[in-house]
N, C-alpha and C positions, 0 to 999 in steps of 0.2 A: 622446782625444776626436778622433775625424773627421766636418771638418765644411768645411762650404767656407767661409762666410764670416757674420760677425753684422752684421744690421741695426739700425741704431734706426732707433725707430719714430718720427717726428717729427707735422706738424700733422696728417697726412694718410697715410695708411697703406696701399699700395693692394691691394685683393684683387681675384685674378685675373678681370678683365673678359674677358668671349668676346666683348667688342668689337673688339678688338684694335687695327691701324694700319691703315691704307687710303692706296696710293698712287694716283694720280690719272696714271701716268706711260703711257705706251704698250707699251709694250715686255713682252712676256709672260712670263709663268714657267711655262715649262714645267714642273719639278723638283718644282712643289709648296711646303708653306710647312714650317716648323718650330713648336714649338706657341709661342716665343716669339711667333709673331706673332697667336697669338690670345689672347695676355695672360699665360702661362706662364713667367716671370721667370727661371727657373732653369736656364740655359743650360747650365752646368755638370756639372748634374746628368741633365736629361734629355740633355744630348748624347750619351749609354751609348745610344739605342733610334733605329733606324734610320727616321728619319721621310721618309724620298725619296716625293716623291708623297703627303703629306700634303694635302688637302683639306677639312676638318671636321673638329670637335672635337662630342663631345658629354661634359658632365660629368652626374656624377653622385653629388649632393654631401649628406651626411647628416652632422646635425649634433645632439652630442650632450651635453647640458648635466649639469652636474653645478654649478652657480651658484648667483649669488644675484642676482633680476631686481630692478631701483631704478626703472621704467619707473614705478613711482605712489610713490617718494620711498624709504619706508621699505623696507627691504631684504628681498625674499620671496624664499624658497628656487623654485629651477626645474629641474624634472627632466625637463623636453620632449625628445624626440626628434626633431627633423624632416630631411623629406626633399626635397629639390630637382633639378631636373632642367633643363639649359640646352644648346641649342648653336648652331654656327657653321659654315656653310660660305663660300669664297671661290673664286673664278673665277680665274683665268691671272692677271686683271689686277688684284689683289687687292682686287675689292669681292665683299664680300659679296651674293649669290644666292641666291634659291629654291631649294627642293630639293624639295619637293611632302611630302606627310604622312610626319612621323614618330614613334616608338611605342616606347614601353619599357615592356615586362611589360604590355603592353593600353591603357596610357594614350597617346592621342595628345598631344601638344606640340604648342603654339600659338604659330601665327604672330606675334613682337612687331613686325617689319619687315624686309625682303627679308634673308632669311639669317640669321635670328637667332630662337629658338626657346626657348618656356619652358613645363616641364610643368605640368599643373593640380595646386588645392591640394592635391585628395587623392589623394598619389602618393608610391610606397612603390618601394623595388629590394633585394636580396639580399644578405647578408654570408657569412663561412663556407660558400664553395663552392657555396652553390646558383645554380641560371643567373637570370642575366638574359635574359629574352628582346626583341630589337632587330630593326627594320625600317625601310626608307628606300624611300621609292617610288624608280623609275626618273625620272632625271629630264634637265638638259642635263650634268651632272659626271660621272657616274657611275650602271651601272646597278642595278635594283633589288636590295637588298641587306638580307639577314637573315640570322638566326642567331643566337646567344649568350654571352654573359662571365659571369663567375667573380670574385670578389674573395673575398683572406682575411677573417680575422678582423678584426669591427672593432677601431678602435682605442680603448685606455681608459688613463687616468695611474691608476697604480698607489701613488705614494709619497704625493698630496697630498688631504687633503679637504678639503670646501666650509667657510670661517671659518676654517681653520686659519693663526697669526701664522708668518710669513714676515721676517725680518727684510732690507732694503734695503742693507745694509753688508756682507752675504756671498754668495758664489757661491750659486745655486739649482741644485741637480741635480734636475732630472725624469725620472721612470720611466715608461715605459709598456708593455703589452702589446698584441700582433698581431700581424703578419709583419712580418721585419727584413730585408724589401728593398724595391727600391724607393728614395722620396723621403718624407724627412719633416721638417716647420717647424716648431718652436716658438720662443713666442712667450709675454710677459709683457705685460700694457698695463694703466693703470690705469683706471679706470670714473669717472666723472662721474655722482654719484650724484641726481644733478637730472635729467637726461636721459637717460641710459641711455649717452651716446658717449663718442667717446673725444676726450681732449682732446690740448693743446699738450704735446712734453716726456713720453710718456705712456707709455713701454715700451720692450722692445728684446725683439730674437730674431735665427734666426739658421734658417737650411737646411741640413741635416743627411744623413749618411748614416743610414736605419734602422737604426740600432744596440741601439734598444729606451729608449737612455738619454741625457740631452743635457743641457749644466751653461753656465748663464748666468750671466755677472758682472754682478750687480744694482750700481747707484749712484744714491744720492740724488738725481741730479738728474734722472735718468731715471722712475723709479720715485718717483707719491706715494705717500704714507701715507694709508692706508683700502683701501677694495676693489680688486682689481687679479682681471683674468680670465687665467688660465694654460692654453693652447690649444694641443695636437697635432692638426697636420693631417697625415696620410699619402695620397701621391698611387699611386695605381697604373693607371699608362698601358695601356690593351687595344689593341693596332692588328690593323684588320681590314681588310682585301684585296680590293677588287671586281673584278669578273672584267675590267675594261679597266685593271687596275693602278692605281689610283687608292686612298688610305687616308683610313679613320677613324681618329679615336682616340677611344676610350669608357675618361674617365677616370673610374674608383672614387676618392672623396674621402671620408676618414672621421676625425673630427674629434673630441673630446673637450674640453671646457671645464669648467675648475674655477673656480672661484670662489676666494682668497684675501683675508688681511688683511695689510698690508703696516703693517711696524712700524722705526722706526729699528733 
């Protein structure tokens, strides 16, 4: 098993905000940021892709259930697909900035506040090699900028289906299929079957090299008994080049959620 390291999951769990940090300080950065600082945790991992001159982040994140939703109590099966679109650009002095209209596959992204961008509801992007198509006006970072990415196969767990008992006293091995490079997290948490969240004490996981397969030591005190959501997310980073040397990164995020029963 290679992996770099396991998390628990405790009150609060954090997933990757494109808010990132913001220093208030004088002094410029030339170099550019790393995607840790736009919320990207896995320093480890991403430090393998040459991020110099990083400036924006756009994700592009599809999420795909294989569940069971408790959002009205009693437990309904969910087989949604959805799709999401977010990004981030930051200036020398690490605040976030405008960048003038941006567009993926035809949908422009809306402005939520200087530097920060979220695509509309109904918004779809590419698995299995077909292109995405990307555009960024000319703005004060960097000039106008277009062109296209590619992502593999999404990702999907292979070993586990939705109700099936899990027992909490023994290692969990998860399988999954889609391309085995790259970065990929899994992740056990249990469900709060009143609200739909996650609660105190509620899971663990861990950052993984894409190997296809990844084995978790469950413990009772981690993991309650009842529903629990079992979730690969695979990141695949695209960095794209403007002509004054300045980069994107347009990450492909493709995610899988199972739904489990968790049993002594």
């Amino acid at each position: 098993m290679n992996f770099s390291k396991i998390i628990i999951v405790g009150f609060v769990f954090s997933i990757f905000a494109l808010s990132g940090c913001e220093d208030s300080g004088t002094e410029p950065n030339r170099n550019g940021y790393q995607l840790s600082d736009f919320g990207f945790t896995f320093d480890e991992k991403f430090g393998r892709y040459n991020q110099e001159n990083l400036i924006g982040v756009i994700t592009l994140d599809q999420y795909k259930y294989n569940s069971f939703s408790t959002l009205n109590g009693a437990p309904e099966p969910n087989d949604e697909v959805n799709y999401y679109a977010n990004a981030s650009f930051k200036n020398e002095y690490n605040k976030h900035i405008s960048v003038g209209a941006i567009s993926i596959n035809g949908a422009q992204l809306s402005e939520l506040g200087p530097g920060t961008y979220r695509a509309p509801d109904a918004f779809n992007f590419n698995f299995n090699g077909e292109k995405n198509l990307f555009s960024v006006e000319a703005n004060t970072l960097i000039p106008a900028l277009t062109g296209d990415v590619t992502f593999s196969e999404p990702v999907t767990i292979t070993n586990l289906t939705r109700g099936q008992n899990i027992s909490r006293s023994q290692f969990l091995t998860v399988n999954w299929s889609g391309s085995t490079s790259d970065v990929a997290e899994v992740i056990i948490r249990s469900k709060d079957i009143e609200n739909d969240t996650r609660t105190e004490y509620s899971g663990i996981g861990g950052n993984f090299d894409n190997t296809g397969s990844a084995v978790l030591g469950l413990r009772p005190l981690l993991i309650k008994k009842g529903l629990a959501d079992v979730t690969v997310r695979r990141f695949e980073p695209k960095f794209v080049t403007a002509s004054n040397g300045k980069k994107v990164c347009i990450m492909g995020i493709s995610q899988n959620i199972v739904t489990v029963n968790i049993t002594d």
